[in-house]
C-alpha positions in Angstrom: 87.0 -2.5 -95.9 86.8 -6.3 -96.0 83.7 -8.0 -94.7 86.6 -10.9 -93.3 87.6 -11.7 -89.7 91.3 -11.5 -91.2 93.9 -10.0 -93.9 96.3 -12.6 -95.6 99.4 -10.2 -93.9 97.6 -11.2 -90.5 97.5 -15.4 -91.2 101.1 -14.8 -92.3 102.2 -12.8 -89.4 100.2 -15.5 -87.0 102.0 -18.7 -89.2 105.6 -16.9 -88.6 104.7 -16.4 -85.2 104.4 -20.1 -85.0 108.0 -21.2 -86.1 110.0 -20.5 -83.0 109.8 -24.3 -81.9 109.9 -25.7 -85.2 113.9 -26.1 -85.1 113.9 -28.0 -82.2 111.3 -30.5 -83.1 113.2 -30.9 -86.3 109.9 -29.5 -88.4 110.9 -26.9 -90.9 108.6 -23.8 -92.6 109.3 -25.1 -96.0 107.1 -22.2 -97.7 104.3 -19.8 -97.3 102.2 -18.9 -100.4 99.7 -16.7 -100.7 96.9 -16.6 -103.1 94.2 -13.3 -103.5 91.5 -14.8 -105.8 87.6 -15.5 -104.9 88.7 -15.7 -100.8 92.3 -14.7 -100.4 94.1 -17.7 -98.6 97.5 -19.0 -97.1 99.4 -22.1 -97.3 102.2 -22.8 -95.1 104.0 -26.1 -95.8 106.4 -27.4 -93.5 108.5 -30.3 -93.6 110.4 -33.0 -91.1 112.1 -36.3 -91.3 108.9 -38.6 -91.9 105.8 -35.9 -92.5 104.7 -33.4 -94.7 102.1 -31.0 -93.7 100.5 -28.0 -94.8 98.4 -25.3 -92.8 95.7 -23.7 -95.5 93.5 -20.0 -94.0 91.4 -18.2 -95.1 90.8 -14.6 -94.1 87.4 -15.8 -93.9 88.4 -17.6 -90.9 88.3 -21.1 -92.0 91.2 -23.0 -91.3 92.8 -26.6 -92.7 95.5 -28.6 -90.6 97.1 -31.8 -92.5 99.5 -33.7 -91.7 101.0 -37.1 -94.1 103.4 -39.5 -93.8 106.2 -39.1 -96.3 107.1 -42.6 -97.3 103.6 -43.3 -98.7 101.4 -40.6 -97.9 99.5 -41.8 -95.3 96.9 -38.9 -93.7 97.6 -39.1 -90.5 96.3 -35.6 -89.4 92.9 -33.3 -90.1 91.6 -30.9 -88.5 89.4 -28.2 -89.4 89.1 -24.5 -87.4 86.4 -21.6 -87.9 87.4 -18.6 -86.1 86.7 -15.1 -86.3 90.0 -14.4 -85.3 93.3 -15.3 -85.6 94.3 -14.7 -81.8 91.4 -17.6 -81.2 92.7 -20.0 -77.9 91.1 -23.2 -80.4 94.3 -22.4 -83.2 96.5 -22.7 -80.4 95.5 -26.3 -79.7 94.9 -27.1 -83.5 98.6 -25.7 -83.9 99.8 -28.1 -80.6 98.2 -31.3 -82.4 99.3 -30.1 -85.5 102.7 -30.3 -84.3 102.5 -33.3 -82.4 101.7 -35.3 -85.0 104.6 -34.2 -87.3 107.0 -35.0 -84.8 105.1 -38.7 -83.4 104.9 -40.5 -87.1 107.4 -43.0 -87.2 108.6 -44.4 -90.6 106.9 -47.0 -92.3 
């Protein structure tokens, strides 16, 4: 048994779980990749008309939110989570910003 808060087939589940609105804000789940070296992680990369963004877990519970501009990769987003669990209320709102700012960054 794991001394983690999470499995990587948990942050996966949670990141598909996510995707029902994508469509309609015209964001895409480009890919999700999973890696099982030193602290097994995800990264979800998703994709719309001007940003790029990527959400990186760990099943440690850390948790990276980016967001960049595509036309000259601007940061425009960052935001960093520790939970000790993936139902946590605080990824909820990092997911809403996340999300917001991939759909509010005009061309440039």
């Amino acid at each position: 048994m794991s001394d983690y808060p999470a499995t990587l087939k948990e942050i996966v589940s949670w990141v598909e779980s996510k995707k029902t609105l994508l469509h309609e804000l015209g964001i895409t789940l480009a890919d999700i990749r999973t890696r099982d070296v030193h602290v097994p992680a995800v990264a979800a990369d998703f994709d719309s008309a001007n940003t790029l963004g990527r959400i990186s877990a760990w099943v440690s519970g850390e948790v990276d939110f980016e967001v960049l501009r595509r036309s000259n990769e601007e940061d425009l987003f960052q935001h960093h989570e520790s939970v000790s669990s993936f139902t946590s209320r605080a990824l909820d709102y990092a997911y809403d910003a996340f999300l917001k700012h991939m759909t509010d960054a005009p061309t440039r």
